[in-house]
C-alpha positions as CSV (number, residue, x, y, z in Angstrom):
1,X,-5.3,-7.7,25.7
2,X,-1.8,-8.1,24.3
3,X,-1.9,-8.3,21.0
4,X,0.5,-8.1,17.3
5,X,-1.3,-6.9,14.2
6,X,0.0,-8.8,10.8
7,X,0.1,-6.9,7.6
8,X,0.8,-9.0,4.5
9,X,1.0,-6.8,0.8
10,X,0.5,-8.1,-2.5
11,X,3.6,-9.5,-3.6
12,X,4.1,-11.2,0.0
13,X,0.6,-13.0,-1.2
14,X,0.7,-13.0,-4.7
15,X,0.9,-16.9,-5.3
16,X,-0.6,-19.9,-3.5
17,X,2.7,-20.6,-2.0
18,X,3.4,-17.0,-0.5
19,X,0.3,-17.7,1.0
20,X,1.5,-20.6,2.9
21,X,5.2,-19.3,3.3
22,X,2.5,-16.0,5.5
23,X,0.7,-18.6,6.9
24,X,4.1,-19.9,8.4
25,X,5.1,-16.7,9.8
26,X,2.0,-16.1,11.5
27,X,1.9,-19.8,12.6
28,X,5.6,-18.9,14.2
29,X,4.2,-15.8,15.8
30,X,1.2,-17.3,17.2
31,X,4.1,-19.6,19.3
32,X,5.1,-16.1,21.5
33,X,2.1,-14.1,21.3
34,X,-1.7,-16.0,22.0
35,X,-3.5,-12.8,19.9
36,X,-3.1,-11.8,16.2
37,X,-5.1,-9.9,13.9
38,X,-3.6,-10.3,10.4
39,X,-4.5,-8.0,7.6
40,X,-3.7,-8.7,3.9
41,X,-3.6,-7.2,0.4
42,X,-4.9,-8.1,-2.8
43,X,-2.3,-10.5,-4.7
44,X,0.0,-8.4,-6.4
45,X,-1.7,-7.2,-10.0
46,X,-5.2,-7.7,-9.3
47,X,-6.2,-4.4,-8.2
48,X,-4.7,-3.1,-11.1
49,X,-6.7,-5.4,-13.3
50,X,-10.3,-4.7,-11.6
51,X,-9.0,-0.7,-12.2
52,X,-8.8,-2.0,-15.9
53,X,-12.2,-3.3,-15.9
54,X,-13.5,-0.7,-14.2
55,X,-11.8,1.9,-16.6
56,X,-13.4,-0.3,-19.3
57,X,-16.8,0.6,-18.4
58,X,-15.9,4.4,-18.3
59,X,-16.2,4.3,-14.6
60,X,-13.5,6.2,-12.4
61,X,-11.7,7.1,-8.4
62,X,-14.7,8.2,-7.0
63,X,-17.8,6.5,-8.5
64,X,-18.8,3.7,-5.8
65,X,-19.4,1.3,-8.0
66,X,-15.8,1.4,-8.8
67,X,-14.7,0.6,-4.9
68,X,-17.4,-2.3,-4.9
69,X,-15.0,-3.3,-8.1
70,X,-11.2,-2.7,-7.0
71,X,-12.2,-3.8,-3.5
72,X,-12.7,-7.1,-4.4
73,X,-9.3,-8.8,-4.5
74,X,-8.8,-8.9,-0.5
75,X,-12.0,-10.7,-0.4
76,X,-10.3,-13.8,-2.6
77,X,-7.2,-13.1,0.1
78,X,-8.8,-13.2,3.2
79,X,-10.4,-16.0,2.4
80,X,-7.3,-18.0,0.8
81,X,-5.2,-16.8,4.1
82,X,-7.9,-18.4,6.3
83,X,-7.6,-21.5,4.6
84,X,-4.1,-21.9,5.1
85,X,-3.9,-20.9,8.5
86,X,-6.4,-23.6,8.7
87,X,-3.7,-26.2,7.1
88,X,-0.9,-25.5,9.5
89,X,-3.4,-25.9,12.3
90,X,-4.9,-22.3,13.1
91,X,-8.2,-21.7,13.4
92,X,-8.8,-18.9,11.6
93,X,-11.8,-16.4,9.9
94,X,-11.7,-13.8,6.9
95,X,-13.5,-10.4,7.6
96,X,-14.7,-8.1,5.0
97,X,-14.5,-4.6,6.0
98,X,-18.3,-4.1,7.1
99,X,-18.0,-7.1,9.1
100,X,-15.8,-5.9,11.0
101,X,-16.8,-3.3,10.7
102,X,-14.2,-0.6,9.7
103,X,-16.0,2.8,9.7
104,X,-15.4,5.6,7.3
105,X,-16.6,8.6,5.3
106,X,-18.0,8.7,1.6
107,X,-15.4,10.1,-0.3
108,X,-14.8,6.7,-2.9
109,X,-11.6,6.2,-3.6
110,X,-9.6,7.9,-0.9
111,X,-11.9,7.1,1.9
112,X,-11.0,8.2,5.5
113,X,-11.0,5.6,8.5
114,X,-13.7,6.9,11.4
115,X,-13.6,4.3,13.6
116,X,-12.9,0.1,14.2
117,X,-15.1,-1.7,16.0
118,X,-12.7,-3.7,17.9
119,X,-15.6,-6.2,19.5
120,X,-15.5,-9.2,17.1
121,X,-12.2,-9.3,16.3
122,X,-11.4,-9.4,20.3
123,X,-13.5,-12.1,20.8
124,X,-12.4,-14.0,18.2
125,X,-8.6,-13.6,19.7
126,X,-10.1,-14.5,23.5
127,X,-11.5,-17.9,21.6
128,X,-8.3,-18.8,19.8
129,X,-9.2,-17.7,16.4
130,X,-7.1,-15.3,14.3
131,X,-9.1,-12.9,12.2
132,X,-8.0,-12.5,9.2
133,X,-9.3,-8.9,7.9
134,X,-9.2,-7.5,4.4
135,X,-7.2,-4.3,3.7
136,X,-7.8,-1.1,1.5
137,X,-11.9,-1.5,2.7
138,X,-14.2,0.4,4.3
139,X,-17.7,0.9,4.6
140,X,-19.7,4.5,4.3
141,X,-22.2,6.1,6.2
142,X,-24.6,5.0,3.8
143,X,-23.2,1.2,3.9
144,X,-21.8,1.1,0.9
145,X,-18.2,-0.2,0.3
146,X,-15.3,2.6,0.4
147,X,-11.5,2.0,-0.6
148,X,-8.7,3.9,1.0
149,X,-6.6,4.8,-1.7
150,X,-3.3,3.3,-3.0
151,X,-1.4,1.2,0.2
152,X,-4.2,1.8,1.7
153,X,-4.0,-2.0,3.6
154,X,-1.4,0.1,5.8
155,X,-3.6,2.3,6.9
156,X,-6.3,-0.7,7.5
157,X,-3.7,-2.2,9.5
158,X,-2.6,0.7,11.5
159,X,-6.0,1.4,12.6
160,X,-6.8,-2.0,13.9
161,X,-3.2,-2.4,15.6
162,X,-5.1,0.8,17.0
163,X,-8.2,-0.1,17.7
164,X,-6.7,-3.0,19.6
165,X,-4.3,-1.9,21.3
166,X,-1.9,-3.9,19.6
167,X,1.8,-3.4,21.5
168,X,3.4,-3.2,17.5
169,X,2.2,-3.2,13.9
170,X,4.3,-5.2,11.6
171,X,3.8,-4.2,7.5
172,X,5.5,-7.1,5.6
173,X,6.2,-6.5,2.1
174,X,9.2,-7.8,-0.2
175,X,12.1,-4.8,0.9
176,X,13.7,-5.5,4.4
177,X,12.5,-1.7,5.8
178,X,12.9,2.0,5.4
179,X,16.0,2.8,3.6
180,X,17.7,6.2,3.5
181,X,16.8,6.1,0.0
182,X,15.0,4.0,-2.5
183,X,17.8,1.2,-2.8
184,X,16.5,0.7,-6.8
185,X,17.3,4.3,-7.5
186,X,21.1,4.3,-5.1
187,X,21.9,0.6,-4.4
188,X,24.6,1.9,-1.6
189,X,21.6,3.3,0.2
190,X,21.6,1.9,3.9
191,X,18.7,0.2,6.1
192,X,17.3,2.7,9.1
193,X,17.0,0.7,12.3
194,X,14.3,3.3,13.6
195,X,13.1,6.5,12.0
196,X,10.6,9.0,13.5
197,X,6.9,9.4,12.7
198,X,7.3,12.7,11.3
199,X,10.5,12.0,9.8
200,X,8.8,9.2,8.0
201,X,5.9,11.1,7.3
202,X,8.1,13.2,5.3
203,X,9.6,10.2,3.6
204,X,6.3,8.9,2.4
205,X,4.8,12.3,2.0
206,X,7.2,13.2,-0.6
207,X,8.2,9.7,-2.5
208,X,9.2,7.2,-0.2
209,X,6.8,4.2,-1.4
210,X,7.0,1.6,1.6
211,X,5.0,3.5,3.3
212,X,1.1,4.9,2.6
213,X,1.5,8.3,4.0
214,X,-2.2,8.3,5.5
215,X,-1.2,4.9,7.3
216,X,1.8,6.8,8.8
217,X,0.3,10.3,10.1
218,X,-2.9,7.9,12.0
219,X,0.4,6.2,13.6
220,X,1.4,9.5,14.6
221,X,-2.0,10.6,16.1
222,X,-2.8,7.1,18.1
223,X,0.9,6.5,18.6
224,X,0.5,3.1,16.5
225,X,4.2,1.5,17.1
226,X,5.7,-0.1,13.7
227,X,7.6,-2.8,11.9
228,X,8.3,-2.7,8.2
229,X,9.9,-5.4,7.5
230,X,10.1,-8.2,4.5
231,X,8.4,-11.6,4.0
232,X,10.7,-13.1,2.1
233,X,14.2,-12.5,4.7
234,X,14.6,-12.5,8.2
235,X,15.8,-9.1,8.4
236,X,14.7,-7.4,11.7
237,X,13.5,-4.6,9.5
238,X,12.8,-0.8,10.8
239,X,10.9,0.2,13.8
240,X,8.5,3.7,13.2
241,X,7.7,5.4,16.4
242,X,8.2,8.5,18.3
243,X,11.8,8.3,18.6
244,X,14.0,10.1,15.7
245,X,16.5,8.2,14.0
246,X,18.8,10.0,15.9
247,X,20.7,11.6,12.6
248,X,20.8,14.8,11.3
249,X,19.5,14.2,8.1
250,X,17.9,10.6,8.2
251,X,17.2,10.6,4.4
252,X,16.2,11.4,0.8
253,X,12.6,10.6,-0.5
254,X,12.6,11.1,-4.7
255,X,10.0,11.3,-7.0
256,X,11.1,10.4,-10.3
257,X,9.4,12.8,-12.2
258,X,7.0,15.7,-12.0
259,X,4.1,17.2,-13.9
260,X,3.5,21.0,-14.3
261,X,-0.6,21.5,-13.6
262,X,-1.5,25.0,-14.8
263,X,-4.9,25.8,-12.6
264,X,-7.2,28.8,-13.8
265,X,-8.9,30.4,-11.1
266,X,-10.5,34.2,-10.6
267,X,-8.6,34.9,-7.9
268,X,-5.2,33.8,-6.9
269,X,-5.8,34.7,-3.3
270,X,-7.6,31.1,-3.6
271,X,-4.4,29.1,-4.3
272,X,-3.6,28.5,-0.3
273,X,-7.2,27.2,0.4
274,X,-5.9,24.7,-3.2
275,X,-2.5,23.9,-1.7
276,X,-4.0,22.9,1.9
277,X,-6.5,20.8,-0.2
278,X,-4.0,18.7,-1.7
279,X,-2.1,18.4,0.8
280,X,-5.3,17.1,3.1
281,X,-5.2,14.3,0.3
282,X,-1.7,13.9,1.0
283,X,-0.9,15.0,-2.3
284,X,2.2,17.8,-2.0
285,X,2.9,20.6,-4.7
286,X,5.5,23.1,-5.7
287,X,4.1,26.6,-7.1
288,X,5.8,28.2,-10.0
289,X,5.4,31.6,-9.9
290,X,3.6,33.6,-12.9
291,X,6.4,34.9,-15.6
292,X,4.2,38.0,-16.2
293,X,1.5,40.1,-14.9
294,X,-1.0,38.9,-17.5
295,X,-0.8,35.5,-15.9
296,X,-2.0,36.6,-11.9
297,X,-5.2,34.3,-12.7
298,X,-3.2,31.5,-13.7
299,X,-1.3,29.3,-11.3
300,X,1.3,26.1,-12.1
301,X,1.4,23.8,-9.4
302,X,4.4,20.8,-9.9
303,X,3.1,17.5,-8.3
304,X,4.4,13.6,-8.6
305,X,3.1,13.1,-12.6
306,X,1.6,9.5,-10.7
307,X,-0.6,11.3,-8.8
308,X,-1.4,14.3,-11.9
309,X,-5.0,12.2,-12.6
310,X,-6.1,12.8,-9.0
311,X,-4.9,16.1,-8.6
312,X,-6.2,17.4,-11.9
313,X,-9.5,15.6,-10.7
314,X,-9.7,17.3,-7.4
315,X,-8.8,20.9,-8.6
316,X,-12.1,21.0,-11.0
317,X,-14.3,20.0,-7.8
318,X,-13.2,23.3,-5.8
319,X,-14.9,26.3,-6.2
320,X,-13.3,29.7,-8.4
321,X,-11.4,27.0,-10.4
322,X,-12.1,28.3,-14.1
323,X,-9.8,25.6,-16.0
324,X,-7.1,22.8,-15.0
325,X,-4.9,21.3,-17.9
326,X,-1.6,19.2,-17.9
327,X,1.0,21.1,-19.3
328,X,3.7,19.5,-21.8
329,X,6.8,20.3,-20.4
330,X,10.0,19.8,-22.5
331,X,12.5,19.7,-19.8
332,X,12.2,16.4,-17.5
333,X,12.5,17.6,-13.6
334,X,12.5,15.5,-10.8
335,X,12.0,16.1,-6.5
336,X,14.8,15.3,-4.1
337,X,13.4,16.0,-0.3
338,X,16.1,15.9,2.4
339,X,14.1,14.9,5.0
340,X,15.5,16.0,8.8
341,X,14.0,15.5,11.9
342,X,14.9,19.2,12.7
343,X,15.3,21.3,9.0
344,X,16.5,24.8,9.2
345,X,17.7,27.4,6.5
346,X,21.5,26.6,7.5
347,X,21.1,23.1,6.4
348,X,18.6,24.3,3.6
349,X,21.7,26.7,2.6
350,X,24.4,24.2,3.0
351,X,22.3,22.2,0.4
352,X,21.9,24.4,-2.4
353,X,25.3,25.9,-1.7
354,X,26.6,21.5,-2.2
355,X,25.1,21.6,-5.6
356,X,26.0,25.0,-7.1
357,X,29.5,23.7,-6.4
358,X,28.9,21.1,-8.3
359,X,27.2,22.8,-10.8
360,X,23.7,20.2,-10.5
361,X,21.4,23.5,-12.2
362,X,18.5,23.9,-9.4
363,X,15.3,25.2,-10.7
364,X,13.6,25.7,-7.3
365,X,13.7,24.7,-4.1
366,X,11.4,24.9,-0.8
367,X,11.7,24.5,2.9
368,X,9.5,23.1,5.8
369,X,10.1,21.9,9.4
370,X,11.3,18.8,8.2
371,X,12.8,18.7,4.8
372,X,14.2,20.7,2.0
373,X,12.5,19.6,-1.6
374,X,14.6,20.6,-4.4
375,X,13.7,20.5,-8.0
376,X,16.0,19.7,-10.9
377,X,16.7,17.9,-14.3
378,X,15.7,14.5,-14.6
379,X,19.1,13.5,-16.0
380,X,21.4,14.6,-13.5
381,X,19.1,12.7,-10.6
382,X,21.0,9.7,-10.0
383,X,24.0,11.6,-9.8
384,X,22.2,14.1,-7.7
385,X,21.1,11.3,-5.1
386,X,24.7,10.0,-4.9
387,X,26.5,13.2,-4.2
388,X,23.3,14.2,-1.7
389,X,24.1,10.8,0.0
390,X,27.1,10.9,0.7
391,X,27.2,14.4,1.5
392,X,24.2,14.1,4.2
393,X,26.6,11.6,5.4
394,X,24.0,8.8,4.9
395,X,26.3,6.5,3.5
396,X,27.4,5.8,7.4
């Protein structure tokens, strides 16, 4: 069955009339293409207000009673988009994730998707209905409600465009696509037509926010075809598939500013079994090494200070972890990754050699397959970005 998934975020549904400008869209979609699943957000703020209340009752990221909590603003959404899909003459029908249902594991909070059971939601298409299925939910083993982490309405979206075998997966949000770098930060940043899988994964892996990175490396494993564009323009947006952006450096993903972990352990031979852990949760980290000798059983890992909370929570679950403590650091640093289908030390050298020149102090840098990440002062990053820019020749 040919079919187009619909993904809708918060602010694209965060009043009643964004609802009916979505309900529009699909209504004009349903005109070429007979089958649609859509799949919305919570309206924009309401998560973070059931967080709040949550939070209020000393309850955390991993308690499931917290999920059955946060979870609960797609179920107002679903239901609201079903109605007006109703008004413009759909028929339509909201599904909460165990209706569905959307299968995963039982780690609250950061849940991983299973499997989709496709059956109802293909049935509904054959009849002339368009399901309309809550984002960001699972359900566990056990049958309780599960949430998928922050943007996790991607990834709900991805793995029913997957599930399927939808022939694209369009996210709608309020940017027009993937830029080559956050437009907010480097308004002269320029709109990517198509961009790789890995080469986003990189992106969003490292700072890029359109994207949830677990949303973008299932597209990579099912081969999920997809279109990020904006509800609010009619900008054709950026394509994410298998084929490259074709440049040599196809952009720079930032994060703002960093947070120095210091992890206690008994032996440091355990800090690459740590690092892989992260970066399962698709959280990344830069090791400083120790200044002396008396500090081999002490390890400080720089990670996005956004993500400090989880990563300071997950360190005290693993075992030989003896003590984790944000550090106050007096000197703001921020990550620039220059993300390339095809990194290699020349380019990684050209890089460093670009900023000694202009004297832009580097306080450490690192290299993988697909990026260089380079660390420095939180005042000279907008200036950084610019000269990076334009000398990865993204400004063409």
């Amino acid at each position: 069955m040919s079919c187009i998934v619909q993904k809708f975020g918060g602010t694209s549904v965060a009043t009643l009339d964004r609802i009916k400008n979505v309900a529009a869209i699909v209504s004009q979609t349903k005109k070429n293409h007979k089958n649609i699943v859509v799949v919305v957000s919570a309206m924009a703020g309401v998560t973070n207000k059931f967080v709040q209340y949550a939070n209020g009752m000393n309850t955390y990221e991993g308690n499931p009673e917290y999920d059955s909590v946060v979870s609960s603003g797609e179920l107002v959404t679903a239901g609201l988009m079903a109605m007006a899909l109703a008004n413009v003459g759909l028929q339509a029908r909201s599904y909460a994730s165990w209706q569905v249902p959307i299968f995963t594991d039982d780690r609250f909070g950061r849940a991983v998707i299973q499997n989709v059971e496709s059956s109802h939601l293909l049935t509904d298409m054959e009849s002339g209905i368009v399901p309309v299925v809550c984002g960001f939910q699972g359900v566990s083993p056990d049958n309780r409600v599960t949430t998928l982490g922050r943007g996790g309405s991607d990834l709900t979206a991805v793995a029913v465009a997957s599930a399927v075998n939808a022939s694209v997966c369009e996210i709608y949000s309020d940017v027009d696509g993937i830029y080559t770098v956050d437009p907010n930060l480097y308004p002269e940043s320029k709109l990517l037509e198509h961009i790789g899988y890995q080469e986003m994964l990189e992106m969003a892996s490292h700072g890029a926010k359109v994207m949830q990175e677990q949303s973008v490396a299932y597209a990579l494993r099912k081969n999920v075809k997809i279109r990020v564009a904006s509800s609010f323009t009619q900008c054709q947006g950026t394509i994410i598939s298998e084929k490259n952006s074709g440049k040599r450096i196809c952009g720079l993903a930032v994060v703002p500013r960093l947070a120095q972990i210091k992890v206690g352990h008994k032996n440091p031979a355990i800090m690459p079994r740590l690092i892989r852990m992260l970066a399962e949760n698709f959280i990344y980290s830069d090791v400083l090494p120790p200044k002396d000798s008396k500090d081999l059983k002490k390890t400080s890992l720089m990670v996005d200070k956004k993500k400090a909370i989880s990563v300071t929570s997950l360190l005290k679950q693993c075992d030989g972890v003896t003590c984790v403590k944000q550090e106050i650091v007096q000197k703001h640093v921020a990550k620039i990754s220059v993300v390339a289908a095809n990194n290699s030390e020349d380019i990684t050298n050209d890089l460093v050699k670009e900023l000694e020149k202009h004297r832009i102090d580097l306080f450490r840098y690192s290299t993988n397959s697909c990026g260089t990440h380079l660390i420095i002062a939180g005042d000279k990053l907008i200036e950084t970005i610019a000269l990076l820019h334009q000398y990865c020749e993204l400004d063409k």
